[in-house]
PDB file of N, H, CA, C and O in Angstrom:
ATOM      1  N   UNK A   1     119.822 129.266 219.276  1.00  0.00           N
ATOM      2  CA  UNK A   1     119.974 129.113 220.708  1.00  0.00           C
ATOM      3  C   UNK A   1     118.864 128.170 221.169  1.00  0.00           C
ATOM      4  O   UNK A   1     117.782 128.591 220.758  1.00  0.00           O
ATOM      5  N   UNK A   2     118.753 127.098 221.841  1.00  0.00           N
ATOM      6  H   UNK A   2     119.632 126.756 222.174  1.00  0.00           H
ATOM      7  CA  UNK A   2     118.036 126.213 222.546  1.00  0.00           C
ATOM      8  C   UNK A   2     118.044 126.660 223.844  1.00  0.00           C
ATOM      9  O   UNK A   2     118.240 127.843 224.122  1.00  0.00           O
ATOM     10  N   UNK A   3     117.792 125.569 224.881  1.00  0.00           N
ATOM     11  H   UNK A   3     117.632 124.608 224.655  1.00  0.00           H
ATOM     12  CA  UNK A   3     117.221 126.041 226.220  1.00  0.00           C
ATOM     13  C   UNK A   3     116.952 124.323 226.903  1.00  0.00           C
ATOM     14  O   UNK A   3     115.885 123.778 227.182  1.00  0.00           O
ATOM     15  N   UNK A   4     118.253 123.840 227.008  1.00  0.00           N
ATOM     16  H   UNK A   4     119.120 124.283 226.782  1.00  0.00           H
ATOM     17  CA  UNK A   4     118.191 122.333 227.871  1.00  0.00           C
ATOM     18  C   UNK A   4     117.851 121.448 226.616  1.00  0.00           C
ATOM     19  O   UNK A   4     117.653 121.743 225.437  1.00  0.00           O
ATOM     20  N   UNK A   5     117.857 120.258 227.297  1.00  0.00           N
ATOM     21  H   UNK A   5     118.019 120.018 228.254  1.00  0.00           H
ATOM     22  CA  UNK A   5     118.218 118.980 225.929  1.00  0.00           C
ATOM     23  C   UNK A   5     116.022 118.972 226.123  1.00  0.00           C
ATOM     24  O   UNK A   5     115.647 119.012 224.952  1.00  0.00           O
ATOM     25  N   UNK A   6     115.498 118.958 226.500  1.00  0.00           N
ATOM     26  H   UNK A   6     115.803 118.925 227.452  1.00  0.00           H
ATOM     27  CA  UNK A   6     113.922 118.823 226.086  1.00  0.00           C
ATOM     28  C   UNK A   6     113.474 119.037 225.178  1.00  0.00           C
ATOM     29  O   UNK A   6     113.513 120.080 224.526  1.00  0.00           O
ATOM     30  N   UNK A   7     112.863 117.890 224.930  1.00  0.00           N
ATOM     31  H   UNK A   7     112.831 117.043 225.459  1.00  0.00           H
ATOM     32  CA  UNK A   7     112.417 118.033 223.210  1.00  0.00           C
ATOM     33  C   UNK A   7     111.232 119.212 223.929  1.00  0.00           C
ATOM     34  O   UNK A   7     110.898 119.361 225.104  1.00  0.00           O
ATOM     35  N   UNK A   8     110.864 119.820 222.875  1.00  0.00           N
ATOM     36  H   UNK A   8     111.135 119.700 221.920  1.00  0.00           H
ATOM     37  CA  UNK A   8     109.748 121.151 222.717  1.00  0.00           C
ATOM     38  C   UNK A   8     110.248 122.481 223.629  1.00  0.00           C
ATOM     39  O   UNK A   8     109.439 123.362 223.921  1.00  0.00           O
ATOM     40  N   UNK A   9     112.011 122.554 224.156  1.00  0.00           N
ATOM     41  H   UNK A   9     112.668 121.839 223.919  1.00  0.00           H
ATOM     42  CA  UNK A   9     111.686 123.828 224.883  1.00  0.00           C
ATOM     43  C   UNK A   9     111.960 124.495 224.117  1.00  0.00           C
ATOM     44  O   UNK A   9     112.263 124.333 222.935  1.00  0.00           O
ATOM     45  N   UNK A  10     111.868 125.386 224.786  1.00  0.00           N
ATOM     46  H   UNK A  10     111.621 125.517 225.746  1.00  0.00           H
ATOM     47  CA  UNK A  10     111.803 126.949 223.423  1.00  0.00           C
ATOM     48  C   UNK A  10     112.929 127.020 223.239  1.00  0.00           C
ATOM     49  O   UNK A  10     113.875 126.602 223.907  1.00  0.00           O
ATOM     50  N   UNK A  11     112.859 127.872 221.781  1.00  0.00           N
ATOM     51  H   UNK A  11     112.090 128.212 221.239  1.00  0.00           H
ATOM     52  CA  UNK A  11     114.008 127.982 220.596  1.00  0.00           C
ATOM     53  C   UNK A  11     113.827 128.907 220.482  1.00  0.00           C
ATOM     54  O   UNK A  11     112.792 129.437 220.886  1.00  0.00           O
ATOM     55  N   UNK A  12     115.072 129.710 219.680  1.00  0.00           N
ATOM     56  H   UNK A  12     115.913 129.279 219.352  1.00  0.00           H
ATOM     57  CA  UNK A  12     115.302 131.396 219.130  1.00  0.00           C
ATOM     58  C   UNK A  12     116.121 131.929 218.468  1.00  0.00           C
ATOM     59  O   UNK A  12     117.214 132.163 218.982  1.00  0.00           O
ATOM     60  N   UNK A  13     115.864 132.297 217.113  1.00  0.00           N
ATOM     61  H   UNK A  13     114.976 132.107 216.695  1.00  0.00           H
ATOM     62  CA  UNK A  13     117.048 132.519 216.841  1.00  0.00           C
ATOM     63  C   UNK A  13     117.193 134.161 216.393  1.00  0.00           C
ATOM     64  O   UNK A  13     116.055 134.527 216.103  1.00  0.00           O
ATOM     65  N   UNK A  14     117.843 134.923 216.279  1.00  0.00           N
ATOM     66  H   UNK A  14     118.768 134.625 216.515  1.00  0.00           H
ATOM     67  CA  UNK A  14     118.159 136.089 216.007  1.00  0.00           C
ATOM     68  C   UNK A  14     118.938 136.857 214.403  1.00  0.00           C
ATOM     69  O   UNK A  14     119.318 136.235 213.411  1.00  0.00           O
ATOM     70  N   UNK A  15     118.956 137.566 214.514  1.00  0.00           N
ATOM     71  H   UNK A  15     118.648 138.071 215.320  1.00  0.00           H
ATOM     72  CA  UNK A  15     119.363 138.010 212.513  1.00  0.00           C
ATOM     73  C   UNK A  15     119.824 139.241 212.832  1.00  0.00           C
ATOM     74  O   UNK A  15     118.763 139.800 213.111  1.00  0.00           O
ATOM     75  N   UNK A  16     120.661 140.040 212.982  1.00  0.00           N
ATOM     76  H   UNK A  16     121.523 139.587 212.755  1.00  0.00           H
ATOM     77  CA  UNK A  16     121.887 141.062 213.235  1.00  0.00           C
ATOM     78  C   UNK A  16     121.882 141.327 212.018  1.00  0.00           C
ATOM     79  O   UNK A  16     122.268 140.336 211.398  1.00  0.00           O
ATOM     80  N   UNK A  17     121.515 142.599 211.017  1.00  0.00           N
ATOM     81  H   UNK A  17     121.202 143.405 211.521  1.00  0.00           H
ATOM     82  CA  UNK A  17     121.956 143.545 209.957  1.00  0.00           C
ATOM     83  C   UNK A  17     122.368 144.440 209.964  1.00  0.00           C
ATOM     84  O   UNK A  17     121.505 145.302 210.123  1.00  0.00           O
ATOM     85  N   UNK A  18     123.963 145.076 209.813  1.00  0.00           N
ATOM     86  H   UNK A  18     124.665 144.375 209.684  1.00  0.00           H
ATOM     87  CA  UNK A  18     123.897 146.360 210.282  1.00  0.00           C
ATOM     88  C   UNK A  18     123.991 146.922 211.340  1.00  0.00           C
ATOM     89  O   UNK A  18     123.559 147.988 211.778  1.00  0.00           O
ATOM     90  N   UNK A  19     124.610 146.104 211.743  1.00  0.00           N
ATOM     91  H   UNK A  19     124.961 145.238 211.387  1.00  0.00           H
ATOM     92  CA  UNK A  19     124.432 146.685 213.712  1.00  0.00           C
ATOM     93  C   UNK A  19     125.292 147.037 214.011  1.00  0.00           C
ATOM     94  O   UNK A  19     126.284 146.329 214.186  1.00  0.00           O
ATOM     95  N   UNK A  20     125.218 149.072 214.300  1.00  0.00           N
ATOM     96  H   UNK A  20     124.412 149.646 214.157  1.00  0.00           H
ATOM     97  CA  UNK A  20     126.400 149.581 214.805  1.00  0.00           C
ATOM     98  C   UNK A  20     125.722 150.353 216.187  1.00  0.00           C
ATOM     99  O   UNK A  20     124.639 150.939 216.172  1.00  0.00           O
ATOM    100  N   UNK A  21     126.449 150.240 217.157  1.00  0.00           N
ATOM    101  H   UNK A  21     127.329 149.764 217.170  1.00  0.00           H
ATOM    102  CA  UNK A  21     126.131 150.298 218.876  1.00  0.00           C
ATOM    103  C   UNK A  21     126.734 151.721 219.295  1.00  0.00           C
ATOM    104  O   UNK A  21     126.440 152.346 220.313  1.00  0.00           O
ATOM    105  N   UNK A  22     127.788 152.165 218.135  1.00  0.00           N
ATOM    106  H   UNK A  22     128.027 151.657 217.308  1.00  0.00           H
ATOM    107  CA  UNK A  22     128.461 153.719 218.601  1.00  0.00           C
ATOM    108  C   UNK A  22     129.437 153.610 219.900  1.00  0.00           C
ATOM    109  O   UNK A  22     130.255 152.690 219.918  1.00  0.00           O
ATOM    110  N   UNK A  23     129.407 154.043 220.415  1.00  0.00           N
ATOM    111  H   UNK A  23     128.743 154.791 220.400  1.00  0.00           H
ATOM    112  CA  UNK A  23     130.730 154.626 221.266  1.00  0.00           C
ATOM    113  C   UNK A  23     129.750 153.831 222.486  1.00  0.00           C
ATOM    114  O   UNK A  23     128.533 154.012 222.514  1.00  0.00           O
ATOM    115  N   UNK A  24     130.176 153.294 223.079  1.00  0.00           N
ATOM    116  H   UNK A  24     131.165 153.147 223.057  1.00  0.00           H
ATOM    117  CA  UNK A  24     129.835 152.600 224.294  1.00  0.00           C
ATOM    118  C   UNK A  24     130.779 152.624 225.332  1.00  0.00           C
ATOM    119  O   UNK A  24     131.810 152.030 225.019  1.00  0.00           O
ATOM    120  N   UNK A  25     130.781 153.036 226.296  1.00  0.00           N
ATOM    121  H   UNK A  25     129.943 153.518 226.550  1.00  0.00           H
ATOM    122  CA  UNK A  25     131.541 153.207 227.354  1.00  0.00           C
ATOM    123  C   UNK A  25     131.812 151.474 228.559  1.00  0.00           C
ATOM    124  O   UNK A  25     130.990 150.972 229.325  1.00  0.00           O
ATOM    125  N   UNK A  26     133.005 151.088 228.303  1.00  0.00           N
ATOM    126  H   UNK A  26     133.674 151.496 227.681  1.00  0.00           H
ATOM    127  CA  UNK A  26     133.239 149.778 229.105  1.00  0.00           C
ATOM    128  C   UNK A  26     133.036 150.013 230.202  1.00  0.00           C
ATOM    129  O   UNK A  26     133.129 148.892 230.703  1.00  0.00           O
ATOM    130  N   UNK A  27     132.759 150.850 231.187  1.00  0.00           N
ATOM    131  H   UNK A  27     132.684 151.761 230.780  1.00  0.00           H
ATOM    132  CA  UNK A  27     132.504 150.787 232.735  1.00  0.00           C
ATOM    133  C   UNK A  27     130.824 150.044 232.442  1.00  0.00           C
ATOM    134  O   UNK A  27     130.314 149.158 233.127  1.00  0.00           O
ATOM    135  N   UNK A  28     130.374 150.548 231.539  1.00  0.00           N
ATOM    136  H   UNK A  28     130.788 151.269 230.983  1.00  0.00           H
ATOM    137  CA  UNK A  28     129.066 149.703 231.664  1.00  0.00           C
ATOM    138  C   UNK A  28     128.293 148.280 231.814  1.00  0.00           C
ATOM    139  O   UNK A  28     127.110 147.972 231.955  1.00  0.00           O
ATOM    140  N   UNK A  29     129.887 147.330 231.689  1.00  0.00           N
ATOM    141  H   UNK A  29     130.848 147.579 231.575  1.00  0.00           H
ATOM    142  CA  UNK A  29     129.923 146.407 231.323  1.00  0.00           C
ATOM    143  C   UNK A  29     130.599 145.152 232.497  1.00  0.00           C
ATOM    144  O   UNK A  29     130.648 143.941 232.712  1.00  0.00           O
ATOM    145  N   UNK A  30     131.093 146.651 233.073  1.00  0.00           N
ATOM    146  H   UNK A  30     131.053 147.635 232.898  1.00  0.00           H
ATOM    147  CA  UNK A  30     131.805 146.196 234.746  1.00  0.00           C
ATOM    148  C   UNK A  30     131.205 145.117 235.555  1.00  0.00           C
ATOM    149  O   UNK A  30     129.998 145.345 235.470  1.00  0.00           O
ATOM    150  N   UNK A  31     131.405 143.813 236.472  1.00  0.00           N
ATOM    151  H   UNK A  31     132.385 143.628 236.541  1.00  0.00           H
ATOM    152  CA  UNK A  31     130.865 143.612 237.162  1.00  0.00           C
ATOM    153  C   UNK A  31     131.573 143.822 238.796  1.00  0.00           C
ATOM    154  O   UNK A  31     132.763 143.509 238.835  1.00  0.00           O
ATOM    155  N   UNK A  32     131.210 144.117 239.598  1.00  0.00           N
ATOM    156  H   UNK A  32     130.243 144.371 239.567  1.00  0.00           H
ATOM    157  CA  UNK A  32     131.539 144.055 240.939  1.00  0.00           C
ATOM    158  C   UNK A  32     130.418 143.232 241.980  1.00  0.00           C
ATOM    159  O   UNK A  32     129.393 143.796 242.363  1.00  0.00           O
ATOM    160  N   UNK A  33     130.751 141.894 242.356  1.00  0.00           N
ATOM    161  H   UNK A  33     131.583 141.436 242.045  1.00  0.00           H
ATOM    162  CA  UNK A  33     130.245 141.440 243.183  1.00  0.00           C
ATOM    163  C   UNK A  33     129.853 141.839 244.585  1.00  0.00           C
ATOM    164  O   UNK A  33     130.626 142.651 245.093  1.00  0.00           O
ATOM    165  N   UNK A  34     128.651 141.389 245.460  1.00  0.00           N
ATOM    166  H   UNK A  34     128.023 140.729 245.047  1.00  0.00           H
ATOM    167  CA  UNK A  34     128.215 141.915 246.473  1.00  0.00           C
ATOM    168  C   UNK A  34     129.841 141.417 247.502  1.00  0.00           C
ATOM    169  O   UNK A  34     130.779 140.631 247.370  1.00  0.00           O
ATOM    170  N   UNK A  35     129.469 142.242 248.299  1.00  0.00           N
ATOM    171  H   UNK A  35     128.707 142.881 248.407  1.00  0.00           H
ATOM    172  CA  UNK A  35     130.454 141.817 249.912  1.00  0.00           C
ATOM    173  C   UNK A  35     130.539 140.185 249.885  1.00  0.00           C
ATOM    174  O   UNK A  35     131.517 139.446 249.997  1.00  0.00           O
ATOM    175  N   UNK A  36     128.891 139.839 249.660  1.00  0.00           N
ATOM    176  H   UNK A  36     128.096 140.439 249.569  1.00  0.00           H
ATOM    177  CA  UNK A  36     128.884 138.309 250.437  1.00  0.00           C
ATOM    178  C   UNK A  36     128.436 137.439 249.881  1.00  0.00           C
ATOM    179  O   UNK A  36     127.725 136.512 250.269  1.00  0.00           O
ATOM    180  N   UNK A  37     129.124 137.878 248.230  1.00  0.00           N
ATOM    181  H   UNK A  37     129.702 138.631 247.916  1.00  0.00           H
ATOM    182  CA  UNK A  37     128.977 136.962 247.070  1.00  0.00           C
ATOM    183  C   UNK A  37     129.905 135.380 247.257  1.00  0.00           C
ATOM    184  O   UNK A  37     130.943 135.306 247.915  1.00  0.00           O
ATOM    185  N   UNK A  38     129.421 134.491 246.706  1.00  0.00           N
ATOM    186  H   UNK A  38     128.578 134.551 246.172  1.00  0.00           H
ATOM    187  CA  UNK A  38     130.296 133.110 246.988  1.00  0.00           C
ATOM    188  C   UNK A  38     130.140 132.365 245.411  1.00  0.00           C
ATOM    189  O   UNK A  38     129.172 131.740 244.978  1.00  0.00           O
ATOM    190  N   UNK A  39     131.787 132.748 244.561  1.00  0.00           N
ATOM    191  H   UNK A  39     132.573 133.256 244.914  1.00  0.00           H
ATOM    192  CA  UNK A  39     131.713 131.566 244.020  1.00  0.00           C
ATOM    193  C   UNK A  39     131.966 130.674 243.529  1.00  0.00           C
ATOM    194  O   UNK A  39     132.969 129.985 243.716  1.00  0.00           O
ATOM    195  N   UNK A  40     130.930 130.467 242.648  1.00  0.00           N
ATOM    196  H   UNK A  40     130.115 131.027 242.496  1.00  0.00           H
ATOM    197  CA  UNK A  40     130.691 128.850 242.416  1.00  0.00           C
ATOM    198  C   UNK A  40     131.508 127.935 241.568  1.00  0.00           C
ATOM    199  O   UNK A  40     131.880 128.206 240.427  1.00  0.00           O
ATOM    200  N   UNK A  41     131.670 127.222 241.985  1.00  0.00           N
ATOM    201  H   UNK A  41     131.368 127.002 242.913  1.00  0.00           H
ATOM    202  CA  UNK A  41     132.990 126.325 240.990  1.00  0.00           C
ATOM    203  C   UNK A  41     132.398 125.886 240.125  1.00  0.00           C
ATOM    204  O   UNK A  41     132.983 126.119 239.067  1.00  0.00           O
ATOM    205  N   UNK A  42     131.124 125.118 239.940  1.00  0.00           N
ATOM    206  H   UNK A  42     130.649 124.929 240.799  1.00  0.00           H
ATOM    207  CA  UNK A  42     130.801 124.502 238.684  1.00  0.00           C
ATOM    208  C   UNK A  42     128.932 124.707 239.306  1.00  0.00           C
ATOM    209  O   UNK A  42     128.606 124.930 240.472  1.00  0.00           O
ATOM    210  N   UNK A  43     128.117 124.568 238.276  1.00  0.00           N
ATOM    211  H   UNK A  43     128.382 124.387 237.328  1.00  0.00           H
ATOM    212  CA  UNK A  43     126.578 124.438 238.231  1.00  0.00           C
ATOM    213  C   UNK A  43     126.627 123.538 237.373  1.00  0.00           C
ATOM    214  O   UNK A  43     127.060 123.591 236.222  1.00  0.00           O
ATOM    215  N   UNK A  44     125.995 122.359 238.163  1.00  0.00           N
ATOM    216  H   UNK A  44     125.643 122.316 239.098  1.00  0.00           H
ATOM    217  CA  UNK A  44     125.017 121.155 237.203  1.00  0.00           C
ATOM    218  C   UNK A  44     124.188 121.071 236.675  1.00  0.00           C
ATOM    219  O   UNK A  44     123.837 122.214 236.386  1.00  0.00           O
ATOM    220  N   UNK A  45     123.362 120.198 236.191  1.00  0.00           N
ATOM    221  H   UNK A  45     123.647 119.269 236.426  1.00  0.00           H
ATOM    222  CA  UNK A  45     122.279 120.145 235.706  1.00  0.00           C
ATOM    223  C   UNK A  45     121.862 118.558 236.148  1.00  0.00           C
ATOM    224  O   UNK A  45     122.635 117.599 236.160  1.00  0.00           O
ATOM    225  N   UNK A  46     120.681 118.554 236.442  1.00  0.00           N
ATOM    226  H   UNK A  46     120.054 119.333 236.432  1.00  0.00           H
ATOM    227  CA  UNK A  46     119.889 117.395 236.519  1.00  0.00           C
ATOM    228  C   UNK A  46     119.693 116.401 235.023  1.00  0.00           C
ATOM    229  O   UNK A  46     120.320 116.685 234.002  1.00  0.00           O
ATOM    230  N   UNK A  47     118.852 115.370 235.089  1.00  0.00           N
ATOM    231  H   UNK A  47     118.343 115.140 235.919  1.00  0.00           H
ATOM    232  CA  UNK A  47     118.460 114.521 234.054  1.00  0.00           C
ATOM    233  C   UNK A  47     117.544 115.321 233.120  1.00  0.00           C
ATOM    234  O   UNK A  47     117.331 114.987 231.954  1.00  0.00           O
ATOM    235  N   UNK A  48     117.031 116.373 233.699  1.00  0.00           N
ATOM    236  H   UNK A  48     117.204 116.644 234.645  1.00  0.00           H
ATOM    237  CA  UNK A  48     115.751 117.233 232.638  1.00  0.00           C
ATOM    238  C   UNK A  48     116.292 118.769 232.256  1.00  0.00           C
ATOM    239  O   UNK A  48     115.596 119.689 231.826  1.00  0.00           O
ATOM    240  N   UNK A  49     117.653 118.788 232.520  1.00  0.00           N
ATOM    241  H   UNK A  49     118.218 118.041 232.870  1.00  0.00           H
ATOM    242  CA  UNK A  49     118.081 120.020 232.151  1.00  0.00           C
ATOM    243  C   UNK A  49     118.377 121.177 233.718  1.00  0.00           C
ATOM    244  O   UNK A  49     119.317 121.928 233.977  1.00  0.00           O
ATOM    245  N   UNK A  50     117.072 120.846 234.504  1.00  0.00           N
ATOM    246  H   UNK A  50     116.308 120.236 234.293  1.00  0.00           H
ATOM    247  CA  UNK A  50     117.293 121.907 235.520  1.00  0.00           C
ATOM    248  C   UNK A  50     118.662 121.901 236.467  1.00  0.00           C
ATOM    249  O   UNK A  50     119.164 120.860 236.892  1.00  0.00           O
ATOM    250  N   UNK A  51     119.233 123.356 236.752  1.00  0.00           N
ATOM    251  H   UNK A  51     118.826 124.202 236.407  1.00  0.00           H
ATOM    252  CA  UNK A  51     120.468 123.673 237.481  1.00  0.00           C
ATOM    253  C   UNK A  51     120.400 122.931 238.850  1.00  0.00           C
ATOM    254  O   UNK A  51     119.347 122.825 239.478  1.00  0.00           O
ATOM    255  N   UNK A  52     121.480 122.473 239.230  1.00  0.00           N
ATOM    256  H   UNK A  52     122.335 122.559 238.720  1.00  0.00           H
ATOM    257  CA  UNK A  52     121.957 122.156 240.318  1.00  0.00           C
ATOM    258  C   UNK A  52     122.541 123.097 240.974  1.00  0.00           C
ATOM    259  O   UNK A  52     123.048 123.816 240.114  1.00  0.00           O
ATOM    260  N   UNK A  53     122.776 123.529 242.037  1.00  0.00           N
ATOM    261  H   UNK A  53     122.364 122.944 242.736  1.00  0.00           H
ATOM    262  CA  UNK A  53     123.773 124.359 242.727  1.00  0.00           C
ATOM    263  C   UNK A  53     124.526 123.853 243.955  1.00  0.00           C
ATOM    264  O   UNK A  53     123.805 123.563 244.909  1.00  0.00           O
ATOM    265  N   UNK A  54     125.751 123.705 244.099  1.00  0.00           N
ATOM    266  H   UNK A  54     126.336 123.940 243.323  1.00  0.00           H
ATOM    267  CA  UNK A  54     126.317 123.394 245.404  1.00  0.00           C
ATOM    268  C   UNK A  54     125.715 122.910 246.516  1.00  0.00           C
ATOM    269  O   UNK A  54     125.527 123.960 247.129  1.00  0.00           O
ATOM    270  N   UNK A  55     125.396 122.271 247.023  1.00  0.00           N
ATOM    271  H   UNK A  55     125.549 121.417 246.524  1.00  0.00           H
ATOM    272  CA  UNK A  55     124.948 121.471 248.108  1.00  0.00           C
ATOM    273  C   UNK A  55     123.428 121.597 248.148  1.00  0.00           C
ATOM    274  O   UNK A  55     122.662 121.787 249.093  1.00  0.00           O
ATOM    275  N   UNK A  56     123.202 121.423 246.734  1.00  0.00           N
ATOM    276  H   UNK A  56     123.825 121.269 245.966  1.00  0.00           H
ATOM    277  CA  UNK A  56     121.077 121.699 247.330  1.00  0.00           C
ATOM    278  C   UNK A  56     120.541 120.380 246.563  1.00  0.00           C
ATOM    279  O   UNK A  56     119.465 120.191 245.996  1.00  0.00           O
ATOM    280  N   UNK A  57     121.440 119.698 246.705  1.00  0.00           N
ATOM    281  H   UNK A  57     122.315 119.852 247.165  1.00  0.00           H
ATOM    282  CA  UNK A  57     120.914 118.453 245.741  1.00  0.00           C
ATOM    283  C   UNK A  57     120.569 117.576 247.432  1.00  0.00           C
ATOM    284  O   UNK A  57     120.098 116.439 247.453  1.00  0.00           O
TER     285      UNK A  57
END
């Protein structure tokens, strides 16, 4: 996993052996948005990686 096209940002990678999670219940996993959630059709990114959002450019 990387983190934007910048050379030196941080990197990570992970190693899964064996991984059992048991009985997990899907309501946990639910999302329900606020009342006066709005969204977003697409998020950009600038020339250095950082997000854009809808009209804040």
């Amino acid at each position: 996993m990387r983190w934007g096209p910048l050379t030196g940002a941080p990197q990570y990678s992970l190693r899964f052996s064996n991984w059992k999670a048991g009985e997990v219940d899907a309501k946990l996993f639910s999302f329900k948005p606020p009342a006066n959630a709005k969204k977003l059709e697409r998020i950009d990114s600038d020339e250095v990686g950082e997000l854009v959002l809808e009209g804040s450019k």
